[in-house]
C-alpha positions in Angstrom: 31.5 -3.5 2.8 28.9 -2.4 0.4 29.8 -0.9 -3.1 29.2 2.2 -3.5 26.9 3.0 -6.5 27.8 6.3 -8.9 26.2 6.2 -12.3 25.2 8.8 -14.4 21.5 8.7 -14.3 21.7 9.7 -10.7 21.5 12.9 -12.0 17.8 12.7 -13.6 15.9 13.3 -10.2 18.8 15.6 -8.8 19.9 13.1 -6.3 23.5 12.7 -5.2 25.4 9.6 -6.1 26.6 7.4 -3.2 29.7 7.4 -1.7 32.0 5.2 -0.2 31.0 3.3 2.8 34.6 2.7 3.9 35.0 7.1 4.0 33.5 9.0 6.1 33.3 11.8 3.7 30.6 13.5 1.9 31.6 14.0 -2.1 30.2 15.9 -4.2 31.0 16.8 -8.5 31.2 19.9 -9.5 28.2 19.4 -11.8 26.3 19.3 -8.7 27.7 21.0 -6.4 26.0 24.3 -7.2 22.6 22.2 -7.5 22.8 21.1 -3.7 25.4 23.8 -2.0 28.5 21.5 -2.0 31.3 23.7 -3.0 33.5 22.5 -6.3 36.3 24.4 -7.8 36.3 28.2 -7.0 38.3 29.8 -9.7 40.3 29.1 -12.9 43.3 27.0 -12.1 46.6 26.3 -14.2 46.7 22.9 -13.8 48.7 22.5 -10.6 46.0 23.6 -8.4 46.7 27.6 -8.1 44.9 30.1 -9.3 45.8 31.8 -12.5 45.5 36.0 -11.6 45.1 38.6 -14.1 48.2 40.6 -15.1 47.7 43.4 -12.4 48.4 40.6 -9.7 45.6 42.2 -7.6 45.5 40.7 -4.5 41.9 41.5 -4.1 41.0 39.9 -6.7 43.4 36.6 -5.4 41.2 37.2 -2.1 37.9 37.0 -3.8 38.5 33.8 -5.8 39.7 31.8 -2.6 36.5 32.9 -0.6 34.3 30.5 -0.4 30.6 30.7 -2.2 27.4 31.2 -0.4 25.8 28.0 -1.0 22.3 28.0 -2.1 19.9 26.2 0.4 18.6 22.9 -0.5 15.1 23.0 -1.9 12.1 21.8 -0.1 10.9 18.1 -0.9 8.9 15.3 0.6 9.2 12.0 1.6 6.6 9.6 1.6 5.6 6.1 3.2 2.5 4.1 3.6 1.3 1.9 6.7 0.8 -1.6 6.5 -1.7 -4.5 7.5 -1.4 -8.2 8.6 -2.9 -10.1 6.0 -2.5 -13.4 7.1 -0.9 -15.4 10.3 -2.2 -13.2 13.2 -1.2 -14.0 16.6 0.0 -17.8 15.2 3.1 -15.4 14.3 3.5 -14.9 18.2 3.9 -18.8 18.7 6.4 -18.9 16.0 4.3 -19.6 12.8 4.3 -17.1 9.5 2.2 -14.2 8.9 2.0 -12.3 5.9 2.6 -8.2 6.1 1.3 -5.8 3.2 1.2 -1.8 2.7 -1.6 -0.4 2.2 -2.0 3.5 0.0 -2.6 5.2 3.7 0.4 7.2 4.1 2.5 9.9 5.9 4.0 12.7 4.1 6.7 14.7 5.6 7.6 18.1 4.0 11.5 19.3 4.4 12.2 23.0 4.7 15.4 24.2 4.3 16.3 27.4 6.8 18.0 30.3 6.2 21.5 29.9 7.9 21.2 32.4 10.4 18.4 30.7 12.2 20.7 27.4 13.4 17.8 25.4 14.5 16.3 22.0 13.8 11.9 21.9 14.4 9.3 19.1 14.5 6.6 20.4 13.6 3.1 17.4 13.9 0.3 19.1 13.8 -1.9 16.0 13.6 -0.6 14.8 17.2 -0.3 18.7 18.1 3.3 18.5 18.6 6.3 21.3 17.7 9.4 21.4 19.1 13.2 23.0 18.0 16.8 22.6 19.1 19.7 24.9 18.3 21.6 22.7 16.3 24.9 23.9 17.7 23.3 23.0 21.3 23.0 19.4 20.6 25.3 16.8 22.6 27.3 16.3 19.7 30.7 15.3 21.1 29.8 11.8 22.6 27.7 11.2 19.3 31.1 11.9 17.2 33.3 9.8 20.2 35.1 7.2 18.0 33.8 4.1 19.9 30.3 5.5 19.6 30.1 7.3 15.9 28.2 5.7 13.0 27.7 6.5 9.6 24.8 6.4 6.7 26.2 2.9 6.1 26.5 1.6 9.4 23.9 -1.7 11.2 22.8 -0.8 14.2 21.5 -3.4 16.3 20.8 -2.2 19.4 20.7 1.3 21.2 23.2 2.8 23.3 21.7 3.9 26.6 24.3 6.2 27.3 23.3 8.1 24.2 20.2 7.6 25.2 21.0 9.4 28.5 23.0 12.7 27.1 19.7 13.3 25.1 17.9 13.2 27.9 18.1 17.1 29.0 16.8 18.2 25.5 13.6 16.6 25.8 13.0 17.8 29.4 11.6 21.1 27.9 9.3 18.6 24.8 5.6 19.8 25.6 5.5 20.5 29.3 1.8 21.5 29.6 1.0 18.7 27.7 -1.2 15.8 29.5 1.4 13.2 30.7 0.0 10.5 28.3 0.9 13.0 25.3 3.6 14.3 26.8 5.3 10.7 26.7 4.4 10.5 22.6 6.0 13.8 21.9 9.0 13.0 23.8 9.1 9.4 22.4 8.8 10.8 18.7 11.3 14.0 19.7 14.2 11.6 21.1 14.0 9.1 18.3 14.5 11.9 16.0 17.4 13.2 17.9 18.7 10.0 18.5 18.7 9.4 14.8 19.7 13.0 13.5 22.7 12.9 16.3 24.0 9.5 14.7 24.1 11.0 11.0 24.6 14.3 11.3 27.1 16.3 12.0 27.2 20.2 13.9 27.5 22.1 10.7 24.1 20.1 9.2 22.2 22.6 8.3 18.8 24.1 9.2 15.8 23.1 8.5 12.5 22.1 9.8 10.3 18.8 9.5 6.8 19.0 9.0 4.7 15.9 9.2 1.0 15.0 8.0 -0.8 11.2 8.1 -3.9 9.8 6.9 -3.0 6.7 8.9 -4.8 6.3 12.2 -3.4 6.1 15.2 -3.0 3.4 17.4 -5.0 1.0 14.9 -2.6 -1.3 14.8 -1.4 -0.1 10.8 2.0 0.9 11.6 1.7 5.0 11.9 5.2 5.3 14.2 7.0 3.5 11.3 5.4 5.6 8.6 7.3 8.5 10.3 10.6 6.4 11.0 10.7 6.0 7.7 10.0 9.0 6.1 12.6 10.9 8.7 15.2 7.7 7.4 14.7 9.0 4.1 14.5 12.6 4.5 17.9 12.8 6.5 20.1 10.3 4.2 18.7 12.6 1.0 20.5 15.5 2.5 23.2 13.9 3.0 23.8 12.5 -0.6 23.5 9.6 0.3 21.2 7.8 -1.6 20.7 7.3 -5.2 17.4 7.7 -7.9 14.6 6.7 -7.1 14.8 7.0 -11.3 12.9 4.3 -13.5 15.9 2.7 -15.1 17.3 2.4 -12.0 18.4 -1.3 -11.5 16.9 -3.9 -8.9 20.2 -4.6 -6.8 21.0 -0.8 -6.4 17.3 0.0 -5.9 17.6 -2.4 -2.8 20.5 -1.1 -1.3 18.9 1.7 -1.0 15.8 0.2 0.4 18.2 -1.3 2.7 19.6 2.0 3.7 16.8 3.9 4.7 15.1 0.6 6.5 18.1 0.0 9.1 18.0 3.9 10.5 14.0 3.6 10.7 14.4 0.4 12.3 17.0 2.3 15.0 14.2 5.1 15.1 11.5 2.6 16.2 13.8 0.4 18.8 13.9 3.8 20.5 10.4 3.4 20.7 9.8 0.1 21.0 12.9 -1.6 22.9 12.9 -5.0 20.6 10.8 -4.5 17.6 10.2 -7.3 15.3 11.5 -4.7 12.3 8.1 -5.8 9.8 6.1 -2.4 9.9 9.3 -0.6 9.1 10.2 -2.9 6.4 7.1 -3.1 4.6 6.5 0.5 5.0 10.3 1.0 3.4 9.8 -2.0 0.3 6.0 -1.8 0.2 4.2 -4.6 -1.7 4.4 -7.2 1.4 6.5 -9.9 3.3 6.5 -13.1 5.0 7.9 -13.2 8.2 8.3 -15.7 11.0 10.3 -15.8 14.5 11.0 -19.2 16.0 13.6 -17.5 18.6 12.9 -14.4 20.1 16.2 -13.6 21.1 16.8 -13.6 17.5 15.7 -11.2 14.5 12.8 -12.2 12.8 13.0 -13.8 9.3 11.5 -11.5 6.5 10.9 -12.6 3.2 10.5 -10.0 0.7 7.0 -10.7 -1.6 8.1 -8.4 -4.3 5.9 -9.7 -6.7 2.3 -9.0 -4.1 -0.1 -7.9 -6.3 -2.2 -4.5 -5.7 -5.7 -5.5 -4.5 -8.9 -3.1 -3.7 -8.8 -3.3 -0.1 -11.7 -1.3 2.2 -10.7 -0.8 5.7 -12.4 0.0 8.6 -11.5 1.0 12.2 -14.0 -0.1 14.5 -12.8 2.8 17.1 -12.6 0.4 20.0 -9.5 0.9 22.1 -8.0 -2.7 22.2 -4.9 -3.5 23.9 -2.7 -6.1 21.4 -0.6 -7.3 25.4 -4.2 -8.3 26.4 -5.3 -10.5 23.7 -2.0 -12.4 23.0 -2.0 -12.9 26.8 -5.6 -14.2 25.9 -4.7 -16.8 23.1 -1.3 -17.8 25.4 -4.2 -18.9 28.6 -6.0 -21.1 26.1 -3.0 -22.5 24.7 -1.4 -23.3 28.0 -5.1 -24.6 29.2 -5.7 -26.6 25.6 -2.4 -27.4 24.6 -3.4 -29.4 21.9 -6.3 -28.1 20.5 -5.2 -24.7 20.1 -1.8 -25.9 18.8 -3.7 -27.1 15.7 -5.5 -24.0 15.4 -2.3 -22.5 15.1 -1.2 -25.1 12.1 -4.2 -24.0 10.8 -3.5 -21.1 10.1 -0.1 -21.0 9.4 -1.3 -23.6 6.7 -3.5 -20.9 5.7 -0.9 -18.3 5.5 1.7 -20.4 3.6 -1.1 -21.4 1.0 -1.4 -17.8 0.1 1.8 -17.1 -0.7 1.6 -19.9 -3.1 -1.5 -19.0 -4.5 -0.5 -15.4 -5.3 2.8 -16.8 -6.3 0.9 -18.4 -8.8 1.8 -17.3 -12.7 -1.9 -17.0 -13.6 -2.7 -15.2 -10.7 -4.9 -12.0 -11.6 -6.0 -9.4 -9.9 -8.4 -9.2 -13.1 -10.0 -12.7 -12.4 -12.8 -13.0 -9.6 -11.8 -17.2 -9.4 -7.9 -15.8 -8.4 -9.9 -13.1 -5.5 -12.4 -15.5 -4.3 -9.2 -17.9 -3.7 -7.3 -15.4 -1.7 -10.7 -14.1 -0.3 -11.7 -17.6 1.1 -8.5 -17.9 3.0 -9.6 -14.4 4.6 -12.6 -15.5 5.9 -11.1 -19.2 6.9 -8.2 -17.2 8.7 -10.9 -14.6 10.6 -12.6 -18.0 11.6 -9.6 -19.5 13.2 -8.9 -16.1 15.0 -12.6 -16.2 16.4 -12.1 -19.4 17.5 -9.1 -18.3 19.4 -11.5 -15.5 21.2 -10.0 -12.7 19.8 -12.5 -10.9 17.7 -15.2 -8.5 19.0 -18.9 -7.5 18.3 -18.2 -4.2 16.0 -15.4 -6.7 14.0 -18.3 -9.1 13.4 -21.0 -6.1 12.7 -18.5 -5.4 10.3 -18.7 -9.1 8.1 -22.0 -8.9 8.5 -22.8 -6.0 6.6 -20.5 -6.8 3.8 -21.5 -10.3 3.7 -25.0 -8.6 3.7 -24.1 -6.3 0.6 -22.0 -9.4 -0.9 -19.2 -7.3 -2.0 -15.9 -8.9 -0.5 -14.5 -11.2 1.9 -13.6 -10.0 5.5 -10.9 -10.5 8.2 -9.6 -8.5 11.5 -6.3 -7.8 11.2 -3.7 -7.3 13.9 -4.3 -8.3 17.2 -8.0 -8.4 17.6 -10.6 -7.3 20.3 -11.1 -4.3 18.6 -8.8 -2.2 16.2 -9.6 -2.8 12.1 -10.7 -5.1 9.7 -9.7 -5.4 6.0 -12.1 -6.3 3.3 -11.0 -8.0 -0.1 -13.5 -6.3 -2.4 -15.1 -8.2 -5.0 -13.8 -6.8 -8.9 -16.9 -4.8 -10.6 -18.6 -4.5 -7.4 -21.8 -2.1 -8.0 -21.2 1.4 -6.8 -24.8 2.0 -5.6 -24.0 -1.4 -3.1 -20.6 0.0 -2.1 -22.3 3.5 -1.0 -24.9 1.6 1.0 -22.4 0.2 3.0 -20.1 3.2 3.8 -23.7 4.8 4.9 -24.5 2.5 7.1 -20.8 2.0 8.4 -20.8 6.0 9.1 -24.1 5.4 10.7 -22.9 3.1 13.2 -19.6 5.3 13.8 -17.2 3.1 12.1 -14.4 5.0 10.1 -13.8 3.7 6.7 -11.3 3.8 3.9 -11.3 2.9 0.7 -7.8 1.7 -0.2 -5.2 -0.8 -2.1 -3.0 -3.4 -0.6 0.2 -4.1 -1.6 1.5 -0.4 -3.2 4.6 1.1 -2.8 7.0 1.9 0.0 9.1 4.8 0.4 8.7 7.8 -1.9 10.0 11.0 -3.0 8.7 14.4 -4.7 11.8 16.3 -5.5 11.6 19.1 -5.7 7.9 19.3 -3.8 6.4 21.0 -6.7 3.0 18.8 -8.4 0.2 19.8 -10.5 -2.9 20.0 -8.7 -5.2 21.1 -11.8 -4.3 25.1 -11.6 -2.8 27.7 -13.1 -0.1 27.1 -11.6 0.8 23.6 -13.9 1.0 25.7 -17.1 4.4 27.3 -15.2 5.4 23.9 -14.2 3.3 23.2 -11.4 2.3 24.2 -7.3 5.0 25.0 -5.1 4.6 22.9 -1.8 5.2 25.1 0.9 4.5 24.7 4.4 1.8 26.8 5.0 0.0 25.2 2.0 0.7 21.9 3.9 -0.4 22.6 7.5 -3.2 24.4 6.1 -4.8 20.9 3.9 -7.7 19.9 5.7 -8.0 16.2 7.3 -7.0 13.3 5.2 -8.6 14.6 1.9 -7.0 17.8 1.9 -3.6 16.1 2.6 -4.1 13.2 -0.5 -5.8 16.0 -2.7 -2.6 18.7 -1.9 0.3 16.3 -2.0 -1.0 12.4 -2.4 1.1 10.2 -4.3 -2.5 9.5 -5.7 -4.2 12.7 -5.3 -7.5 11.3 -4.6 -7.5 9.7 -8.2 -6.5 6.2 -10.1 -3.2 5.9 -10.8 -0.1 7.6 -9.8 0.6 11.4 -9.7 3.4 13.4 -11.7 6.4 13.7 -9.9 6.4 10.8 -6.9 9.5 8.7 -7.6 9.9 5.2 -6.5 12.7 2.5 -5.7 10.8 -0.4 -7.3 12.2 -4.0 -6.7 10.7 -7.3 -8.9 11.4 -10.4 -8.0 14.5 -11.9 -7.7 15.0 -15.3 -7.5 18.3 -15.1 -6.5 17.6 -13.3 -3.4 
């Protein structure tokens, strides 16, 4: 079993030390018990554990000093995690070769309100997909989640989903968006039972309430891991009120940073197999770690392998959503035809570009690799375009993907690829360093022009985040007292992506990294 981590800088960001895996039990100091609602001590005691009375012996007073204290609610915060790209290795990943996996500085934020006790309840509340949803907490099928064959814990590996769980949360989603169309209908439900699921398997009746309140600049269905964004973020959000995770803080060190990397990453990974059935595990992962992996699957009845890239460097990334629908089962049905018809030939396309993918890694592995040097980018950006070539060769790529390169190629400002599965979907562009500004705005006019949506972005950031308590500074008057309150009417109330990055961003719109967002930041380990 896993160690359990207490050290007295846990206290710097006012999150609870771990406790043991092999208990059960929730503990809590009294240092910090008033600080998160936990009761300590109540009353003076004499050293064998009574309490010491005054002379009278009032009993009132011996009555008052057992009850228990009203604990104070737990102050709203937000968790934070960003989508991610394929980089390298698309569809050759499917036939058992590598791919590379990085984030990328589009994110979700999810907002945690704390409820007053009286109202018992647990809300979803999406506005981006238009969903909202509450259970009364005490409602919930509670008793075959705490069964002793079926109860887990914060520290427990899940590996598969038990469909008799499944089935006694069934009745609670029956009521999930009924007027919805049935397409939406099946999203809302999808994202409600995962939650439940999830919240059933930590939590406990007497969890208290509190609503969750989701916003994402991360499009949907473009293939840049959105559901995992939100797997993540709800990981995070539930294990933090239940103490059970430690920092982020900046001193924190690397092997207890990734066991709590590790935490959070195995309940989003049981949020998305609710989902997904038999995910591969990578868009949780990088959206948990950030930075990137490696990962290949040689037997499908089998995990994946992942291979942390701690060390990825950030790169200036522009993406684009072409806004064609593309269907990911269609084109790897696609490449499996011409593989099965050209057995040969398209095997060695598929070396190809696992060659490709495993001579990145090396490159950027390289000690004097720099982001700062055009010769490192051009390196990394020719085995973009050689890897988009391979793909096209394969038949995967479509008109707006290629309308795409050829405007950049046009402008000369970076070297382009598709990523994910193709026919559609987005492409990523390694931008050139220094690239003029006047050539970059010519571009995003004519991309907008042709109805592409665009983002200017970084590769390789951060994973999981936290703002504790969600207060930042957001250039008001409000920063000389400390800073803006996040509440949730400020939140719901942002408008579209900018209003979300400007209100609560980890970036805020701006270079660099805002006051406040805490990390759990892994280097290299090269014992790992």
């Amino acid at each position: 079993m896993t160690q359990a981590i207490a050290n007295g800088r846990n206290g710097q960001n006012g999150y609870h030390v771990d406790t043991e895996p092999e208990s059960s039990s929730i503990s809590a100091s009294s240092s910090n018990a008033s600080e998160y609602g936990v009761e300590g001590t109540n009353g003076i005691t004499n050293g064998t554990g009574n309490l010491t009375l005054n002379g009278n012996g009032n009993g009132n007073i011996r009555d008052r000093m057992q009850r228990k204290k009203s604990s104070p609610m737990m102050p709203s915060f937000m968790v934070s995690a960003p989508g991610k790209v394929i980089v390298f290795g698309e569809h050759a990943v499917v036939h058992g070769k590598a791919a590379i996996a990085a984030s990328i500085a589009l994110r979700s934020y999810l907002l945690v309100t704390s409820l007053s006790k009286s109202r018992k309840t647990v809300t979803l509340k999406f506005p981006d997909i238009d969903f909202d949803h509450s259970w009364r907490i005490d409602e919930l099928p509670w008793a075959i989640f705490q069964q002793p064959s079926k109860k887990k814990y914060y520290y427990s590996l899940v590996t598969e989903i038990d469909q008799e769980l499944v089935a006694a949360i069934q009745p609670y989603l029956a009521d999930v968006s009924p007027d919805k169309p049935a397409d939406v209908r099946k999203v809302h439900q999808n994202s409600a039972g995962s939650f439940l699921y999830m919240f059933l398997s930590l939590g406990s009746p007497s969890f208290p309430a509190c609503q969750y309140t989701l916003r994402s600049t991360i499009p949907i269905g473009a293939g840049l891991g959105s559901s995992a964004t939100i797997a993540v973020c709800l990981s995070a959000a539930l294990l933090l009120q239940l103490r059970t995770l430690s920092g982020p803080h900046p001193d924190q060190p690397p092997d207890e940073a990734r066991m709590q990397i590790e935490r959070i990453n195995r309940w989003a990974y049981v949020y998305e197999m609710f989902i997904h059935g038999n995910p591969s595990g990578v868009d949780n992962t990088v959206s948990t770690q950030g930075k990137a992996v490696m990962f290949q699957r040689t037997d499908y009845s089998k995990a994946p392998d992942v291979k942390p890239l701690w060390d990825f460097p950030e790169l200036p990334l522009l993406l684009v959503d072409t806004r064609t629908p593309k269907s990911t089962a269609h084109e790897v049905a696609k490449v499996g035809r011409l593989k099965d018809t050209h057995p040969k030939l398209v095997g060695s396309i598929l070396d190809a570009i696992d060659k490709v993918t495993q001579t990145s890694a090396e490159l950027i592995a390289e000690d004097d690799f720099s982001t700062e040097k055009e010769d490192s980018l051009r390196r990394v950006g020719e085995l973009m375009n050689i890897n988009h070539g391979l793909l096209v060769s394969l038949g995967v790529s479509h008109p707006r993907l290629e309308r795409v390169r050829e405007l950049v190629d046009h402008q000369g400002i970076g070297w382009t690829k598709l990523t994910g599965a193709g026919g559609g979907g987005c492409s990523i562009t390694l931008l050139k360093p220094g690239v003029p500004r006047e050539k970059l705005a010519r571009l995003e006019e004519q991309l907008d022009e042709e109805g592409y949506q665009r983002f200017e972005t970084t590769l390789g950031g951060d994973g999981v985040g936290v703002l504790w308590p969600a207060v930042l500074k957001n250039g008001t008057v409000e920063d000389e007292e400390g800073g803006m309150e996040i509440d949730q009417e400020k939140f719901l109330n942002a408008q579209g992506n900018d209003g979300v990055e400007r209100l609560v961003g980890v970036h805020g719109g701006m270079p660099g990294e805002r006051e406040g967002w805490k990390f759990w930041r892994v280097e290299s380990n090269p014992d790992i």
